[in-house]
N, C-alpha and C positions, 0 to 999 in steps of 0.2 A: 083042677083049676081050669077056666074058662080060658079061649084064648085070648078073647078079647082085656082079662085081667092078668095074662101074663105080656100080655105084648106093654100095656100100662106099668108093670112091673120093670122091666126091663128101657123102657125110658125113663124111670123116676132114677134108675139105678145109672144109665148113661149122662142124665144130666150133671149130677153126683159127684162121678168121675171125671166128668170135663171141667167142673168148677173148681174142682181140688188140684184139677193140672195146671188150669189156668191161673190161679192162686199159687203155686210154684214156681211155675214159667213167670211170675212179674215180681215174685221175691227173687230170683235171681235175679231176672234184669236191672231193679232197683240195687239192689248188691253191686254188680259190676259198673253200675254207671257210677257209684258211690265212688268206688274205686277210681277209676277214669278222674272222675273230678278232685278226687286228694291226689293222685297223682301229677295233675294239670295246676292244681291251686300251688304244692311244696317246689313244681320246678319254674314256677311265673315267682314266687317268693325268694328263693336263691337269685334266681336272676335278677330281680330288682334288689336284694341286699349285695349282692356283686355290683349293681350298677351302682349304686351308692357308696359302698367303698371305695369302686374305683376312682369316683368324683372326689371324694371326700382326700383320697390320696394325691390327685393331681393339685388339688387346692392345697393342700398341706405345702408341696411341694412347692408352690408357686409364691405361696407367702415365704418361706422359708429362701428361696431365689430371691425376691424384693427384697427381704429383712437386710439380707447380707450383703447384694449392692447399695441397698441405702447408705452400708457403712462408707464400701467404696468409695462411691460419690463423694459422701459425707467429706473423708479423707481428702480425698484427690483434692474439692473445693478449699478445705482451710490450706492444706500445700502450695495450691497455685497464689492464692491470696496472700500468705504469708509472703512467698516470694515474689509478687507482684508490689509488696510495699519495701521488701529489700533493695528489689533493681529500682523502686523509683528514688531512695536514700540514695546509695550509689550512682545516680543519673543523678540529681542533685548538689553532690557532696562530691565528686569524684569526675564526671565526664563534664560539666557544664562548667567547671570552677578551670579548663586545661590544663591536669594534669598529665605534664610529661610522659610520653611515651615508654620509657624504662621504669616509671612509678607504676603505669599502670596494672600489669601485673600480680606485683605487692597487693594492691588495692584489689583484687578480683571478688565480685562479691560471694561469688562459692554459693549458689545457692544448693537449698536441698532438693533432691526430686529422689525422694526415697519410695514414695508414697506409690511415683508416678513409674518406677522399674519395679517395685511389688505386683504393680499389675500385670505383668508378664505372664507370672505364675499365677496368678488365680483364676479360678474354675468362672465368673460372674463377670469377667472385665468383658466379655460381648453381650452381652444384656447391659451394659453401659450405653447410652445415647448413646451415639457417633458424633455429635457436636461435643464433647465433652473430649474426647479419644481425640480429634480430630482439632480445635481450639490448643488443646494442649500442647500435642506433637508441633504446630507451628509454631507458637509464641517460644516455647524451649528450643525450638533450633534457628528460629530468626533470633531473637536475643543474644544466643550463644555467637550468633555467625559475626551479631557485631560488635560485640565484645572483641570477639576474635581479632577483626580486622580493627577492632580504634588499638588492642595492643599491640599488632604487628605496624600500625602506622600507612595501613591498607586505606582508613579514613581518615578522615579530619575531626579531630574531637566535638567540634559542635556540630558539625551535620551524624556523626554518630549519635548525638545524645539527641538530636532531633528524633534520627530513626528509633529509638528505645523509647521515646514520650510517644512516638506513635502506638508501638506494641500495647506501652503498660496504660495508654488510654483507653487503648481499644477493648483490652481485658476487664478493666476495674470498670469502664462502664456498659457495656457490652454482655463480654461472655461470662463473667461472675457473676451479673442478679441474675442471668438465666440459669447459671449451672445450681445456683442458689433456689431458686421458683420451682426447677426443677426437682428439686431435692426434699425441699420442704412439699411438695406435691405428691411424694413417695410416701413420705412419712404420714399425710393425714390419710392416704390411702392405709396403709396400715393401723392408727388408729383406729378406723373405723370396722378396722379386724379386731382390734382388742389386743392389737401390739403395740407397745409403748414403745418405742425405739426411739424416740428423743430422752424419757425418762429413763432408760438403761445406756443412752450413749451419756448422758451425765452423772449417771453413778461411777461408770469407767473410768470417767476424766477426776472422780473425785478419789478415785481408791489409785 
């Protein structure tokens, strides 16, 4: 063999061999990048399904908080209401007509505030406006103060029943359409979740 046909030889044969390495050397590479990117796609995918559950849990939870102060509210409002047309009977019927000081007593209108010492213990009474908490606590301890004193004869029956038409005006026109606006403000907000909480606070009342 010539050498100029063996040296021709021996590049046909080096080329050969570099094609078949470099045909190796780029299936691994494509292999490992393959890797690399299911690696990179499965932990960007957990993380966005964490991130969506986590959302998906705090929204649970925050509806589930409204649902349950709405009832609060709910409660609290027909409470103060109720007792807002009791003390105005009794201011009416009792403080404006001067009954005697050892009648008066007898006469106490005893309102409830069952609704309003439950709040103590529930978990949702601070996610209650503060006008609510705070309307409340005064008109029950200013009314109470002057009940107190038209029984002990601390006031004069008609400037007492004055100061309680001031309280129960201020409430019934005042802080009850708010506490009310407010209220029904909760509930369309949940609506609009696909929570009926007007329609399950009236099956309650009917069962």
């Amino acid at each position: 063999m010539s050498p100029s046909n063996k040296t021709s030889e021996n590049s046909t044969l080096l080329k050969k061999g570099t094609k078949k390495l470099d045909n190796q050397d780029l299936a691994r590479s494509g292999f490992w990048l393959g890797q690399v990117f299911t690696i990179a796609a499965t932990i960007i995918g957990v993380y966005l399904a964490a991130q969506a559950g986590l959302h998906q849990a705090i929204e649970f939870d925050d509806l589930q908080t409204r649902q349950d102060n709405y009832y609060l509210r709910s409660a609290l409002y027909d409470e103060v209401r109720d007792n807002v047309q009791i003390l105005q009977q009794y201011n009416n019927e009792v403080m404006l007509k001067g009954t005697p000081g050892h009648l008066l007593k007898a006469k106490n209108p005893n309102i409830s505030t069952f609704v309003w010492e439950a709040m103590k213990y529930s978990e949702t009474t601070l996610s209650t406006p503060s006008f609510y908490l705070t309307e409340t606590r005064r008109f029950y301890s200013k009314t109470n103060d002057i009940i107190n004193k038209a029984e002990n004869s601390l006031l004069g029956k008609k400037y007492a029943a004055e100061l309680l038409k001031n309280q129960l005006d201020r409430m019934r026109d005042i802080v009850l359409p708010k506490m009310r606006q407010d209220t029904e403000a909760v509930a369309e907000y949940l609506q609009a979740k696909e929570i009926d909480v007007i329609a399950i606070k009236g099956k309650v009342a009917e069962e």
